[in-house]
SERO-4910 file (N, C-alpha, C, O; in steps of 0.05 Angstrom, whole numbers):
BEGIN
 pado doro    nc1    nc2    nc3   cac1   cac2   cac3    cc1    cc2    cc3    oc1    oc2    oc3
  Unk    A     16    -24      0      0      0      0     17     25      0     10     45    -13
  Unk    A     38     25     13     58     50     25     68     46     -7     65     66    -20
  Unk    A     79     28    -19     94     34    -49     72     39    -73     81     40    -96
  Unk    A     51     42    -69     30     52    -95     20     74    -76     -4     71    -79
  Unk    A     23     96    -57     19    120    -54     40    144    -48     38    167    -43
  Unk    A     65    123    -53     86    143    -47     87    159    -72     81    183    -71
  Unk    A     96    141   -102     91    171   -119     68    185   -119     73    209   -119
  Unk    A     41    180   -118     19    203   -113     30    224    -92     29    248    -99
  Unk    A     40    218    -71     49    238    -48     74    249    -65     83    269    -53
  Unk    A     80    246    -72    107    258    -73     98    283   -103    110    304   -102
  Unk    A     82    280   -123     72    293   -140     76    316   -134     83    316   -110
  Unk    A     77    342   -143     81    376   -136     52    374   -135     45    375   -111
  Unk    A     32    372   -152     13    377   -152    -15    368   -124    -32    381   -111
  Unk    A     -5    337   -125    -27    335   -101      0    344    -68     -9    349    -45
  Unk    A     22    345    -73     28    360    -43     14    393    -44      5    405    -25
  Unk    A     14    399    -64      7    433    -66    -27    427    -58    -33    439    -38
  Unk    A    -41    416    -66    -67    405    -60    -76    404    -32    -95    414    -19
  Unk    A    -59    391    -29    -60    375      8    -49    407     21    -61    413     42
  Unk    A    -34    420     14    -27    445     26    -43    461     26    -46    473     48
  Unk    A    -54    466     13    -83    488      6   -107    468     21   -125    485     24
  Unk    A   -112    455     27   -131    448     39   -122    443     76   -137    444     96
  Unk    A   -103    439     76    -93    450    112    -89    474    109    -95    483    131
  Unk    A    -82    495     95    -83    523     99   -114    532    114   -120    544    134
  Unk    A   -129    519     91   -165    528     90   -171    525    117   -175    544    132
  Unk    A   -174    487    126   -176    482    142   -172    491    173   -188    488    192
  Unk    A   -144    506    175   -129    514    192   -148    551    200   -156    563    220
  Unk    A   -146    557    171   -159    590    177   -179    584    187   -177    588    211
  Unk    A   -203    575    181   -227    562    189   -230    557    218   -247    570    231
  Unk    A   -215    538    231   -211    535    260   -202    563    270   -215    571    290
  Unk    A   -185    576    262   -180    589    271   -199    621    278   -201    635    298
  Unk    A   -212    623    248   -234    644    249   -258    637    267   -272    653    278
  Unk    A   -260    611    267   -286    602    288   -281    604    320   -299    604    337
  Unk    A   -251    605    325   -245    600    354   -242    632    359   -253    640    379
  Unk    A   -228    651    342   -230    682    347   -263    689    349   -268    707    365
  Unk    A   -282    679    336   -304    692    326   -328    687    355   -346    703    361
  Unk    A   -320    662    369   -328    643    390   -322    660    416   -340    674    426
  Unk    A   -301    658    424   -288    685    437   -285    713    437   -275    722    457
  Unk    A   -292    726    421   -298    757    421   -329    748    429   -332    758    451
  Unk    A   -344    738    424   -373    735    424   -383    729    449   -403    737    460
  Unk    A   -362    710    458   -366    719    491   -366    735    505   -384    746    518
  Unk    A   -330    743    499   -332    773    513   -347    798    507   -345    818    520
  Unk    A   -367    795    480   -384    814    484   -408    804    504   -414    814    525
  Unk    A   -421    784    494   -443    775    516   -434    779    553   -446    788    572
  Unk    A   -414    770    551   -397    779    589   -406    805    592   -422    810    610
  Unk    A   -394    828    575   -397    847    576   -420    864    583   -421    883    599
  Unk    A   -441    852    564   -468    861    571   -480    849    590   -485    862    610
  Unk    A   -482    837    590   -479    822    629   -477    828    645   -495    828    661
  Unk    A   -448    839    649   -443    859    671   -459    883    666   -471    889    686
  Unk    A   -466    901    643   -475    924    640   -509    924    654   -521    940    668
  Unk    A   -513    903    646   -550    893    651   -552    890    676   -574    894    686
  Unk    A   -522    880    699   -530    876    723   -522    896    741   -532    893    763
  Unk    A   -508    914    738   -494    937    740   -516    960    733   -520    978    750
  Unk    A   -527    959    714   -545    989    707   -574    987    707   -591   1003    712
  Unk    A   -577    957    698   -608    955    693   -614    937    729   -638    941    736
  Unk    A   -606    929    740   -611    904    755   -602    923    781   -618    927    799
  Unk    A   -576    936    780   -576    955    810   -556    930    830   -561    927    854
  Unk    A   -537    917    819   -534    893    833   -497    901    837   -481    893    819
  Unk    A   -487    917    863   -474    919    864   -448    896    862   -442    884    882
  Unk    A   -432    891    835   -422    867    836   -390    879    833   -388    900    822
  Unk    A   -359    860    845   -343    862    852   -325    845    833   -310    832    847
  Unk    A   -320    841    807   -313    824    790   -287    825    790   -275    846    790
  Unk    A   -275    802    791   -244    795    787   -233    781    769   -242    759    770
  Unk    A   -216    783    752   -203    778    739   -209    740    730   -219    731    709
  Unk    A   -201    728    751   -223    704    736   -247    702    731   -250    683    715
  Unk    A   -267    712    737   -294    718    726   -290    720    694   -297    704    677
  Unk    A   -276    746    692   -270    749    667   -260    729    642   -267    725    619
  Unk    A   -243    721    656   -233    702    641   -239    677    640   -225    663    626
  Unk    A   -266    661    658   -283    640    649   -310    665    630   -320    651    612
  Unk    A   -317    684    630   -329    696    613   -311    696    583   -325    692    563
  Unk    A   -291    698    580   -280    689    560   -287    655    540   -292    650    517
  Unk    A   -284    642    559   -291    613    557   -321    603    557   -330    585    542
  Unk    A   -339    624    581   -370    604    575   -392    629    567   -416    629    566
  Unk    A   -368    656    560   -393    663    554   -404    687    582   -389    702    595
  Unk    A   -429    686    585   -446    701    603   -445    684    629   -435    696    648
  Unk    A   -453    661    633   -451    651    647   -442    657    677   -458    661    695
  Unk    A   -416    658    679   -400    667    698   -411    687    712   -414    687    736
  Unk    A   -419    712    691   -428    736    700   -458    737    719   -462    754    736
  Unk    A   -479    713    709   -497    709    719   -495    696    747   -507    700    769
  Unk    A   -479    682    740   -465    671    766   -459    681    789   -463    672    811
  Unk    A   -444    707    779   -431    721    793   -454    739    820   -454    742    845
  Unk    A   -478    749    786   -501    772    798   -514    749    824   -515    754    848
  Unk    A   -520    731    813   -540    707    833   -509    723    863   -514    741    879
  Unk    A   -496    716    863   -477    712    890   -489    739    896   -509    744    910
  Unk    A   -475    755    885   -473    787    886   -510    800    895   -512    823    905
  Unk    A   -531    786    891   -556    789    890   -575    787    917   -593    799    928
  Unk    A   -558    766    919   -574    745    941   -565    754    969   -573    742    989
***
């Protein structure tokens, strides 16, 4: 099997092939994981704003808050108001 795909692999044409499609692939992951993450930190953001201006919910946020708001999102922040609330 390895001696009837080595010249296919070795071709300019299908390595250039196989390169352009891990390039694609690679931007792709990569625009989804930037796009995933800003999107949190905007939802975090408003979060805090909603519990802070609209809600009246004096809250004390630290630096990891933030940065599981990076990771889940709002969450954290709701999290946070429930402590901060109650």
């Amino acid at each position: 099997m390895n001696v009837l795909l080595a010249p296919l692999l070795a071709a300019p044409m299908t390595e250039a092939i196989i390169s352009v499609l891990v390039i694609v692939i690679a931007l792709k992951l990569a625009f989804f994981t930037i796009k995933k993450v800003a999107l949190n930190v905007v939802l975090g953001i408003v979060t805090y704003m909603v519990c802070i201006h609209i809600l009246h919910i004096p809250m004390d946020i630290g630096f990891g808050v933030w940065a599981l708001t990076v990771l889940f999102g709002p969450i954290p922040m709701v999290l946070a108001a429930l402590y901060y609330g109650l």
